[in-house]
Each structure stands twice: as structure tokens, then as C-alpha cells.
DRENMITOR-397074 format. One record per residue (C-alpha): residue in one letter; x, y, z. Coordinates in steps of 0.1 Angstrom, whole numbers. Layout:
! DRENMITOR-397074
<node a, <X, Y, Z>> ...
This chain:
! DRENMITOR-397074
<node x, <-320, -379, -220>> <node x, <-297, -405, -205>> <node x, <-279, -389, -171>> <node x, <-246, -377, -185>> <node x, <-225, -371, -153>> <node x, <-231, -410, -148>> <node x, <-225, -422, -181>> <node x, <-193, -403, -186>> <node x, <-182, -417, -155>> <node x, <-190, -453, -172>> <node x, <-167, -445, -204>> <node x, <-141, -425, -201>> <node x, <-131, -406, -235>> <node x, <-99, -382, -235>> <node x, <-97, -364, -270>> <node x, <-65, -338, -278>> <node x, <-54, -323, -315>> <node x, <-20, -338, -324>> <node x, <3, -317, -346>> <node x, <-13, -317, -381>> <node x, <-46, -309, -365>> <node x, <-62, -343, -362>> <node x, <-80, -356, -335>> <node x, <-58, -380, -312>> <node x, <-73, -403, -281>> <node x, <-56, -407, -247>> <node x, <-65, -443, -229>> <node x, <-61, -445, -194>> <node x, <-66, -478, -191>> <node x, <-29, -486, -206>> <node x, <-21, -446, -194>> <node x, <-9, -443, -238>> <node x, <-16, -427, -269>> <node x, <-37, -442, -295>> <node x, <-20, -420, -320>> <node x, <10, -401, -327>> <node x, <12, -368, -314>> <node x, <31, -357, -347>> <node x, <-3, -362, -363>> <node x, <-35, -388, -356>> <node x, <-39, -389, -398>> <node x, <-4, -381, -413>> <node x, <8, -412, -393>> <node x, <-19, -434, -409>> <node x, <-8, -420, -445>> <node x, <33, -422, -436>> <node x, <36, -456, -418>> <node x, <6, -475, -434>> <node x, <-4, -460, -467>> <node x, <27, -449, -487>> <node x, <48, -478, -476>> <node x, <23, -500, -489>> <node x, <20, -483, -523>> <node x, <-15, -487, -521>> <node x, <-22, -463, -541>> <node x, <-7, -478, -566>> <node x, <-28, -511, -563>> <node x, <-59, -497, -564>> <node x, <-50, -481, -596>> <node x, <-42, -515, -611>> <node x, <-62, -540, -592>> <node x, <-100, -544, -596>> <node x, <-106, -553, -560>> <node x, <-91, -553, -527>> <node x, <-96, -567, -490>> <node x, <-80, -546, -458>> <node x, <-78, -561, -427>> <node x, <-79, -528, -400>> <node x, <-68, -543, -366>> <node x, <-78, -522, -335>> <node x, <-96, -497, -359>> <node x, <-97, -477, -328>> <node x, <-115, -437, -345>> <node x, <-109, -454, -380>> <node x, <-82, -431, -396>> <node x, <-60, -466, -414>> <node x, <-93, -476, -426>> <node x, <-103, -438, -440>> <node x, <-69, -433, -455>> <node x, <-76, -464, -474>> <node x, <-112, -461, -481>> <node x, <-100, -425, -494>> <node x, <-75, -435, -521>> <node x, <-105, -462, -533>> <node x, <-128, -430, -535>> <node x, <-108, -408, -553>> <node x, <-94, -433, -575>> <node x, <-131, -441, -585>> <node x, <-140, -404, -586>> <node x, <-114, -400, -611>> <node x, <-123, -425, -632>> <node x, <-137, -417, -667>> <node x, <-152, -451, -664>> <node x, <-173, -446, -634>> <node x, <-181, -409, -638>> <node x, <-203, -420, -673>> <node x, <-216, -450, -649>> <node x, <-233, -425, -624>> <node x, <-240, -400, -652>> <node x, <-262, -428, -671>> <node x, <-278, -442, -636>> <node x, <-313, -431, -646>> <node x, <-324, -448, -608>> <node x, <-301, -424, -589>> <node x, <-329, -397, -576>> <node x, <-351, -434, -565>> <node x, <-321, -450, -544>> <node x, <-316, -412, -527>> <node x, <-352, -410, -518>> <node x, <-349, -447, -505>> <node x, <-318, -439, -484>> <node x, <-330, -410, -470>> <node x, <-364, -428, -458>> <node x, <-347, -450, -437>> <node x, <-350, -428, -401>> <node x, <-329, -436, -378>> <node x, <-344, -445, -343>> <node x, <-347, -416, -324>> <node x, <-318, -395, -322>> <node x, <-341, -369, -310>> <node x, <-325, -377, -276>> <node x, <-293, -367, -277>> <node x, <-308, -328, -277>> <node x, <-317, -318, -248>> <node x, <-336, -277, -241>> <node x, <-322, -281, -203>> <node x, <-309, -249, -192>> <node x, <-276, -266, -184>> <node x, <-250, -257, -210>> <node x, <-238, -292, -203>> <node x, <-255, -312, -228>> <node x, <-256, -291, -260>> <node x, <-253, -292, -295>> <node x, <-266, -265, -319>> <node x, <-279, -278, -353>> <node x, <-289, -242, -362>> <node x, <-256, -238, -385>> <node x, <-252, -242, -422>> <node x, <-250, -280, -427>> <node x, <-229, -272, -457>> <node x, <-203, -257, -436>> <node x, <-171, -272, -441>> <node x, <-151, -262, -409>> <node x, <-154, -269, -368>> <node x, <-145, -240, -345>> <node x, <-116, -256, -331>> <node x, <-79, -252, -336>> <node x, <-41, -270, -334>> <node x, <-15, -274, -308>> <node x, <19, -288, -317>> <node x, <28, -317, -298>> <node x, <65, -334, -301>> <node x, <64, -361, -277>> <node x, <78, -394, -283>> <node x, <68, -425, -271>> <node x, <100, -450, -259>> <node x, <101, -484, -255>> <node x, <132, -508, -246>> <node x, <125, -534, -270>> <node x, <110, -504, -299>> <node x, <145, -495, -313>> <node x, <144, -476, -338>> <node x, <167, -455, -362>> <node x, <173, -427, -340>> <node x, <192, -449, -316>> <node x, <222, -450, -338>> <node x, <220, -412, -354>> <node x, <214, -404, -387>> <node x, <206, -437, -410>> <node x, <217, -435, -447>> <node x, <189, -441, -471>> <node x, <196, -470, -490>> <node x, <192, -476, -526>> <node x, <154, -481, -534>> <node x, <139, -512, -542>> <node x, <104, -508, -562>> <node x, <84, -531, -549>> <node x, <61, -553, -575>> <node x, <27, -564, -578>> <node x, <12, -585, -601>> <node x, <-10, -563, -623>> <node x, <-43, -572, -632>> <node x, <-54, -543, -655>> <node x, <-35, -510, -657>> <node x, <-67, -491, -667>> <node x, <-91, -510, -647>> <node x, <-102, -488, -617>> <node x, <-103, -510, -585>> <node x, <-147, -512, -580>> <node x, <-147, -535, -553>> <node x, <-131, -530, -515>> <node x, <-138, -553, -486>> <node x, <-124, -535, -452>> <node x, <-129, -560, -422>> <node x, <-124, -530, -389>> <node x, <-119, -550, -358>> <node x, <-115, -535, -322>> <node x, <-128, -539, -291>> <node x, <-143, -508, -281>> <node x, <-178, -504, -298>> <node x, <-181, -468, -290>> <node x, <-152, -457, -307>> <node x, <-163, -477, -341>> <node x, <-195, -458, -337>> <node x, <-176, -423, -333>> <node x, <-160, -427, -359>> <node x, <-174, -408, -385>> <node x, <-181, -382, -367>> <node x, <-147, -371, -359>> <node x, <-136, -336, -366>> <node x, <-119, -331, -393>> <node x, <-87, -305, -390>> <node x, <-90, -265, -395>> <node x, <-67, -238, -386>> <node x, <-85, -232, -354>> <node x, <-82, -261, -335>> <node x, <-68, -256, -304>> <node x, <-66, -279, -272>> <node x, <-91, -274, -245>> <node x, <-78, -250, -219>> <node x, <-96, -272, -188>> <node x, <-71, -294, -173>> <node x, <-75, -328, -174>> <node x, <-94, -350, -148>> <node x, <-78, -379, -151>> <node x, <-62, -395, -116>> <node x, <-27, -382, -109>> <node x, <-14, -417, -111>> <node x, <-29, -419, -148>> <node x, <-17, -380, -159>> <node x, <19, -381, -174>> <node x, <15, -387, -208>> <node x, <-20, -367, -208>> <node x, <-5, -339, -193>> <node x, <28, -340, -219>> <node x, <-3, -334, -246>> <node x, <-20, -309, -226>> <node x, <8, -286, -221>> <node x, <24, -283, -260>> <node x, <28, -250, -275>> <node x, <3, -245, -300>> <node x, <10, -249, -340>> <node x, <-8, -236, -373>> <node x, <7, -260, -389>> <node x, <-25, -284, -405>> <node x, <-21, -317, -421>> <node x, <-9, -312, -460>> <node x, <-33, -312, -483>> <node x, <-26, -347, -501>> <node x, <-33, -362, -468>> <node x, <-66, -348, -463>> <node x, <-100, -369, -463>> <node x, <-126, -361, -485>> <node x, <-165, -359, -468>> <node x, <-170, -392, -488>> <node x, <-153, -414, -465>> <node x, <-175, -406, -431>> <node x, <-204, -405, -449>> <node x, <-198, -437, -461>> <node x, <-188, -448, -428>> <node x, <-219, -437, -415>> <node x, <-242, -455, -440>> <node x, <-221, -485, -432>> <node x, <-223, -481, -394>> <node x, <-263, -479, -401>> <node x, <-269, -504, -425>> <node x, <-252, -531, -400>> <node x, <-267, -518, -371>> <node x, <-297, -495, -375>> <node x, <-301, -487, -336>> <node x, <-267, -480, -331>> <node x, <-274, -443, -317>> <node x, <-297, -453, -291>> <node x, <-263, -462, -270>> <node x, <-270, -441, -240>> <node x, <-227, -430, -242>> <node x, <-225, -425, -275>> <node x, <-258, -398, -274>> <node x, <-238, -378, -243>> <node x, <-209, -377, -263>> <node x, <-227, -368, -290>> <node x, <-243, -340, -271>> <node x, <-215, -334, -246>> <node x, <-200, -297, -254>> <node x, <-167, -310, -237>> <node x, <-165, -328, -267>> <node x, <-179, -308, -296>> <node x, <-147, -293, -307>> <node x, <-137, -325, -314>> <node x, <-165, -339, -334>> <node x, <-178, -330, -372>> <node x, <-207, -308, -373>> <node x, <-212, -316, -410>> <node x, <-220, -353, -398>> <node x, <-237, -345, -366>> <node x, <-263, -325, -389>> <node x, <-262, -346, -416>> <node x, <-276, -374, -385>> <node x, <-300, -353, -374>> <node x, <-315, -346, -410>> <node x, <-317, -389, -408>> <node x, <-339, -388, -385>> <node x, <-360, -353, -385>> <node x, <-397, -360, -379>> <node x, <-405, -344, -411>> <node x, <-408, -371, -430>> <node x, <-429, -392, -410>> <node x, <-457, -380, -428>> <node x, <-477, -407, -447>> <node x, <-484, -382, -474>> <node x, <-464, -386, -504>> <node x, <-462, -354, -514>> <node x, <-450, -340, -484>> <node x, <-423, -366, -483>> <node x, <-411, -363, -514>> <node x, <-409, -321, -510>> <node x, <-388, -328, -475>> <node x, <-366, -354, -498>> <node x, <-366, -324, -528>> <node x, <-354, -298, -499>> <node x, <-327, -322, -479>> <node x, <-312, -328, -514>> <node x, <-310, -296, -529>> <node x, <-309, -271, -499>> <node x, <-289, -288, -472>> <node x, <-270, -322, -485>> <node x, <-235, -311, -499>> <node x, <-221, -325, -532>> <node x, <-199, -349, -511>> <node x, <-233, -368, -497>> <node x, <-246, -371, -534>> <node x, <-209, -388, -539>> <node x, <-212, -410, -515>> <node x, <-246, -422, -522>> <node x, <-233, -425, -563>> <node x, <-201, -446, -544>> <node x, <-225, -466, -524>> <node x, <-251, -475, -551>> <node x, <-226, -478, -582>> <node x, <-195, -493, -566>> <node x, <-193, -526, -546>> <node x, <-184, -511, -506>> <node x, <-181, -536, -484>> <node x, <-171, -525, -447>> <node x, <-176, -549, -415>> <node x, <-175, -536, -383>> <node x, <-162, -564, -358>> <node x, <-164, -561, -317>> <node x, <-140, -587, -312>> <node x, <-109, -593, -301>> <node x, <-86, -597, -330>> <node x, <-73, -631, -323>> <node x, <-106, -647, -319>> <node x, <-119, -631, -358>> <node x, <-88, -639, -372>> <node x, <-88, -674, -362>> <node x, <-127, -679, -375>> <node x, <-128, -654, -408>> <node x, <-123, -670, -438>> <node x, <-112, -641, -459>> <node x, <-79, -636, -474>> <node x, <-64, -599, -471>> <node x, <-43, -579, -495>> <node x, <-32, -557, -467>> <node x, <-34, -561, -428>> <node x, <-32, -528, -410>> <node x, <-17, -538, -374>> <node x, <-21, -508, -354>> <node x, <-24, -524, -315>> <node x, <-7, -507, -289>> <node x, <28, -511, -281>> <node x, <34, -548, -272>> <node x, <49, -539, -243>> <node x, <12, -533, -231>> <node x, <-7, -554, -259>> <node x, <14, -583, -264>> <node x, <-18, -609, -275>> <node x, <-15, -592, -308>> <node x, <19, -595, -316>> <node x, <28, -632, -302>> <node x, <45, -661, -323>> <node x, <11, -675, -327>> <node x, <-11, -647, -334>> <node x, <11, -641, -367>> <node x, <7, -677, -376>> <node x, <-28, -672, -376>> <node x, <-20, -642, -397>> <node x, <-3, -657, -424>> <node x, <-29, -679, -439>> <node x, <-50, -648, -436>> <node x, <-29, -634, -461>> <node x, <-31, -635, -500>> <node x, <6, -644, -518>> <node x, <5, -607, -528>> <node x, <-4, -595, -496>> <node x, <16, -580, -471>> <node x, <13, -566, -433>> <node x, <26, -530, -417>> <node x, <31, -520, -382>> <node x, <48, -486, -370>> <node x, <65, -512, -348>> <node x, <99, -515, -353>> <node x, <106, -538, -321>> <node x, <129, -573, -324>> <node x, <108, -593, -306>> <node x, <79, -586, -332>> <node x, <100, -589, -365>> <node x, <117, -620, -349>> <node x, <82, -634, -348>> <node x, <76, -626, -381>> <node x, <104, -647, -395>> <node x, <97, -677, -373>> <node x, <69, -676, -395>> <node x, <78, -681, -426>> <node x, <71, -638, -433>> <node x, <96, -622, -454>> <node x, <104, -591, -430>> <node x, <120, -554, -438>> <node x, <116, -519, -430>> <node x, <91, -492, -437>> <node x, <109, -457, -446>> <node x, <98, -422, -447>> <node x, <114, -399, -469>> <node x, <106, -369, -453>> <node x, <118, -375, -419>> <node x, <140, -398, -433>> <node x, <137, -425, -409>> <node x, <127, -457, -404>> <node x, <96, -464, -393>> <node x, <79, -490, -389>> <node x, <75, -531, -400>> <node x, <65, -548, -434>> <node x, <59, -584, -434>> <node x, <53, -606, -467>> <node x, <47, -639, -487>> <node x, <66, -623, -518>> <node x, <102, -609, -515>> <node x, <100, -585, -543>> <node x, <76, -565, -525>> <node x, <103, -555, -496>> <node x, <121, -520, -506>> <node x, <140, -520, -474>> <node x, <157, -553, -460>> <node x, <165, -559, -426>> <node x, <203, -551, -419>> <node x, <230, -564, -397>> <node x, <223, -542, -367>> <node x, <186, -555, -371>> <node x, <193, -590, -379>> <node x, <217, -589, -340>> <node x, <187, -572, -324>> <node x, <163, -598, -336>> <node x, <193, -626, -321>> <node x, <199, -610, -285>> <node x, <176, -610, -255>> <node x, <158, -579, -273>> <node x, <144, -605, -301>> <node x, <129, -628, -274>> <node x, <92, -632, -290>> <node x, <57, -629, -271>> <node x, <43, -660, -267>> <node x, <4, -671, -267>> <node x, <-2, -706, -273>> <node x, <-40, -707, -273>> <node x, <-43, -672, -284>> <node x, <-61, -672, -251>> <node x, <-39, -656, -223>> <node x, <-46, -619, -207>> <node x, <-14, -597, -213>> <node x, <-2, -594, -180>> <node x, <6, -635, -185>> <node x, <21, -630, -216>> <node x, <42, -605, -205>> <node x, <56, -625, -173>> <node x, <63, -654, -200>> <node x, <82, -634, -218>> <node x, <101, -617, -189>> <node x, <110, -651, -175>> <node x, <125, -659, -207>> <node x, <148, -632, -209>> <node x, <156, -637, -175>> <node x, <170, -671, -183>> <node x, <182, -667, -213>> <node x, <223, -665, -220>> <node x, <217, -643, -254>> <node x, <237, -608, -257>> <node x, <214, -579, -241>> <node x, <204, -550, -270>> <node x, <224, -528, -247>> <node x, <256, -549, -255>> <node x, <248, -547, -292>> <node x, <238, -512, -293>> <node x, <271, -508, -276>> <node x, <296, -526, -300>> <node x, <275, -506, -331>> <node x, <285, -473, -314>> <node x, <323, -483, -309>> <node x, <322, -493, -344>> <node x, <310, -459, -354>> <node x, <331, -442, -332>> <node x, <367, -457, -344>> <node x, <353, -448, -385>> <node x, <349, -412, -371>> 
């Protein structure tokens, strides 16, 4: 058992529930959220998935290739991976495929005899109640004992300008965006999902993360993080709790982390013999936040019953596992994996370097990097350049950032740029970039057009797609600095006289 005090002190993980009940991650490296605090999952679904319609693509397109930048815990990639499930699961056409698969029992028995190496290690029978996980439950149980804690914090940045600024924003007259339809009754068989982020321990926890119930609650320890690191952490830390649980149409089925898991494996067969992610694992700090379902459904991977040479025996472990134990959502996924063409790649890299050298062309690129005021090498002029012959002529990208700088980068690009909106806040928010103009609902107006041309529009540059962000930052500040463009507080300013004198 790897010494947890010291490898916690290696890699520092900070989990919280946001506000539908979803697990969210604090870095204190860049002292930010990697998630909204509204909700970790509804945000994927409101400022990724529904303004995309990509529902509505699977449905008519036979394949489909994402591109998940800084796939972080995963949740753009299993929002997306979760419409291509259930529109598969769905399917008349596919649910006669897996009834006729006469081989289905054989590919189980062959998946299930693939051990992983030893997870035996992340168990410990030390005294110490710090390193425990109990694998006595039901494996079939479908809830965590943890609960929810409503958060309403916001996140502001200078150059991030948003709706709010100006008060209420009509909602204009809806544009419906159009794709160029393959097959209306051809279920989409086929998705590619390139996941690319930097942290390889994250990737890895991925599947394992909690899914929400009405019990999850923040811890009640206070946080250990420096005092110089312990604003934002601290904003979480202190919400008022909330029942209130991500709606149901949002919610991910079992399918998708099992798949992730088989994915995870199949690329990397050792990948839980990382000494942190076997103390996270086994950490009870962090077990409210993980899925017990997955943790056992690990630990039945690798349980030393089936080591047996003996046939016999091996099949009657396989015969209990399946029958006894494994819930209909792993016989799913295994139908999903053997009868439908998955393809996910998990890429420790950073993003400019794999888009530069892939040679795939994506449908939809999910940019999800932190703010650019902190992570400006993934929002430079250049990086998007790189971006757009990434990008099929159907294809489009979305960001939940609505800054200038970045939509002014988009245009030098050649990008068709607009707005993402969502109807039930009714608000603004985010960025859709494309090759086609038909697939923009929500064009960029004249407020947004004088942001993009003031100081507030001045974009990040990179010219090698080389430079740390603290260069790219002083660039960019030396720009504005020398620049004789209008400030956004100058146009903000004339926009709220205007408003004023029609009141």
C-alpha cells in the first residue's frame, strides 16, 4: 500500500457538490473552479450539448467525431457519449442486432477474463480508518451516501462580459440551425471522442465519479488548502445546502462510465497501479465523491477468483458475476462495446501540441479550458488557426466563454462567430464558432461587434503555440497598454446612457 499522507501531498485533489448535485473540482494551482457551481453536469448539457443540437445529429448522422479539450473528470465527453447511448438503445435497429448476437455470452466471458493488474492494493486491513473502502455493499446499488449543497457563486472576469452586464437581454427570434442530413432513420453507430488534458489522474478518475443523489452533502472538514489559495474554495465550502438534484433529462446512464472504464483499460491495462490514483481510490476523504457501483464493479475485474486454471470454475465465477452482481447497465455496455463501433482516445497532452499533429477532422470541438485570463495558450489567434482545419465544413466549436478577445480571434480566422443561449435562464452563455453560417441561431450584435473592436477585443497571441501563459499574458497586456482603441468600460458606458434616455 503506497504511503498515502505522502502521496496526497504529491497531487493535490479538492472535490465539492455543485448545485444539481454533481461532483465539481477546485485547482489550486490557478486558485479556480473547473466547473460551475450551478452544476458540474447541467453546465456540460446547457452550454455544450443543447446549443449544439447534438442530439439532433446523432439522430440523423451515422457517425460522429468530438474533440473534448481539457477533458478534465469527463462530464462534455459523457453528455455526449450519453446521447450516442441512448440514441442506440432506442433504436429498433440495434436492439434486433444484440438480440440476434448469438456470440454475446463468448465476448462477456472474454471481457471479464482480462484481470486487471492488481488492484488488490488499494485495500488495505490497517486499523487506520484512513485508507478504506468497503466493497461489502450490494454492487447493484444505485446510490452513494452523499448529499447536495447549493452553491451560487459566480466567476467574473474583465474581459468575460456577458449578458448580465447590460440587464435583462431580449431573446431574439430563433434561427434553426441546419445540418446536412445523411439518413433521418439511420441511427448514428459510429463515435470517435479524442479527450485531451493534461492531468492523467483526472482522465483515470473519471469514471469513477459519483453520480448525484439526494444525500450529497459537502464535507463538513474545512479545507486545507494555504490561506493564500482559500477564497474561491472557501465561497464553495460555506453555501447553504440544496435538495435540489440535476433534472432528470440530464442525468447519465451507468453505460457511459462503464464504457469509459473499458476504454481507460483497453488503452492502458495498468493504469491502476498509479500509486495516486489507488489512495484516492481508497482515501475515505474522498469516497463520497466517487461511484461505489464502479469502484466494485473494479474490484470484481480483478478478484483472484478467477485465476483458477480450471475451466469449470472459471466459467461458474463468470456465470455468478453475470447473473448475481453485474447490473443490466454492464450487460449494455458490453452489447454497445461489441455491437457498435466506440472509439474513445485518451490524450496526456497539451492541446496545442495534439491538435497541431492529429489528423482527424471533428464535427464538434468541446473547448472547455479555464478562463483565458489564466489559460490563454488555448484561446490565442493561432491556436484557433490550428483549430479550423481541424474542423469538418459541418462542424462547429462551443465555449461557455463569451470574452471579446476570444470571439475576436475567432473571426480573424475565417470562423463564423455567435452566441449560445439558454432558454431557461434566459441568458447568453457562451461561444459558437463555424465554417457554415446557417448553423448560427444567435448572431453577434452591435454591443458585441464594439466589444470585439475596443481594447477588450485585443486577442491572445502565441506564435509557435509554444509560450507558457504568464508570456502570453504580458503580450497581451502590453498591447492594451499601447493601444489607442475605446476601453470596454467606455462602451459599456455609452450602451447604458443609451438605455437610460429610452427609459
Amino acid at each position: 500500500m503506497p504511503n498515502g499522507f505522502i502521496i496526497l501531498d504529491m497531487y493535490e485533489l479538492y472535490p465539492y457538490f455543485t448545485n444539481d448535485g454533481t461532483v465539481g473540482l477546485f485547482s489550486r494551482q490557478d486558485d479556480d473552479i473547473y466547473h460551475s457551481t450551478y452544476g458540474a453536469l447541467t453546465e456540460s448539457w446547457e452550454k455544450f450539448i443543447i446549443p449544439s443540437h447534438f442530439e439532433r445529429y446523432i439522430a440523423t448522422h451515422s457517425s460522429v467525431k468530438v474533440l473534448d479539450i481539457c477533458y478534465g473528470i469527463g462530464y462534455n465527453t459523457k453528455t455526449a457519449l450519453n446521447v450516442f447511448v441512448n440514441n442506440l438503445l432506442n433504436d429498433e435497429k440495434f436492439k434486433n442486432k444484440i438480440k440476434n448476437n448469438k456470440n454475446n455470452s463468448e465476448n462477456l466471458s472474454e471481457n471479464l477474463s482480462q484481470p486487471l493488474s492488481n488492484i488488490a492494493a488499494i485495500y488495505t486491513n490497517n486499523n487506520s480508518n484512513d485508507f478504506e473502502v468497503d466493497f461489502a455493499q450490494n454492487p447493484n446499488s444505485e446510490s452513494d451516501n452523499s448529499t447536495s449543497q447549493s452553491i451560487n457563486i459566480e466567476a467574473i472576469d474583465v474581459d468575460n462580459i456577458n449578458a448580465e452586464i447590460s440587464g435583462k437581454i431580449e431573446e431574439k427570434t430563433e434561427k434553426k440551425a441546419t445540418y446536412n442530413v445523411i439518413d433521418e432513420n439511420n441511427s448514428c453507430n459510429n463515435i470517435l471522442i479524442d479527450a485531451v488534458d493534461l492531468d492523467k489522474i483526472l482522465m483515470e478518475l473519471s469514471p469513477f465519479i459519483a453520480e448525484p443523489t439526494k444525500s450529497n452533502l459537502l464535507p463538513d472538514k474545512e479545507s486545507d488548502l494555504p490561506t493564500e489559495n482559500k477564497i474561491k474554495y472557501q465561497q464553495i465550502k460555506t453555501i447553504k445546502k440544496s435538495k435540489k438534484i440535476i433534472k432528470k433529462e440530464f442525468r447519465l446512464k451507468k453505460e457511459v462510465s462503464i464504457i469509459l472504464f473499458e476504454k481507460l483499460l483497453k488503452q492502458n491495462p495498468s493504469f491502476f497501479e498509479d500509486p495516486i490514483l489507488q489512495v484516492i481510490l481508497s482515501h475515505k476523504k474522498y469516497s463520497p465523491f466517487l461511484s461505489k457501483f464502479m469502484l466494485n464493479l473494479a474490484s470484481f475485474y480483478q478478484n483472484q477468483g478467477y485465476k483458477d486454471n480450471k475451466k469449470q470454475n472459471k466459467m461458474a465465477f463468470l456465470h455468478n458475476i453475470y447473473y448475481r452482481y453485474v447490473s443490466e447497465s454492464y450487460k449494455n455496455a458490453q452489447n454497445l462495446l461489441s455491437n457498435a463501433q466506440v472509439d474513445i482516445n485518451f490524450v496526456k497532452n497539451d492541446a496545442r501540441h495534439f491538435v497541431k499533429s492529429t489528423s482527424n477532422k471533428y464535427n464538434f470541438i468541446f473547448l472547455d479550458a479555464f478562463t483565458p485570463a489564466k489559460c490563454p495558450a488555448l484561446w490565442s489567434v493561432q491556436f484557433f488557426r490550428e483549430i479550423f482545419s481541424k474542423l469538418e465544413d459541418d462542424g462547429m466549436i462551443l465555449t461557455y466563454s463569451n470574452s471579446a478577445a476570444i470571439r475576436n480571434a475567432l473571426l480573424q480566422n475565417g470562423f463564423h462567430v455567435g452566441k449560445t443561449y439558454d432558454k431557461n435562464s434566459k441568458k447568453f452563455v457562451g461561444t459558437i464558432a463555424t465554417k457554415n453560417k446557417d448553423l448560427i441561431e444567435y448572431e453577434l450584435d452591435e454591443r458585441d461587434m464594439d466589444l470585439i473592436n475596443s481594447k477588450a477585443g485585443i486577442c491572445f497571441k502565441d506564435d509557435f503555440l509554444e509560450s507558457d501563459n504568464s508570456a502570453i499574458i504580458a503580450r497581451r497586456e502590453a498591447e492594451i497598454k499601447n493601444s489607442e482603441l475605446i476601453s470596454s468600460s467606455q462602451v459599456l458606458k455609452g450602451y447604458k446612457h443609451e438605455h437610460a434616455e429610452i427609459l
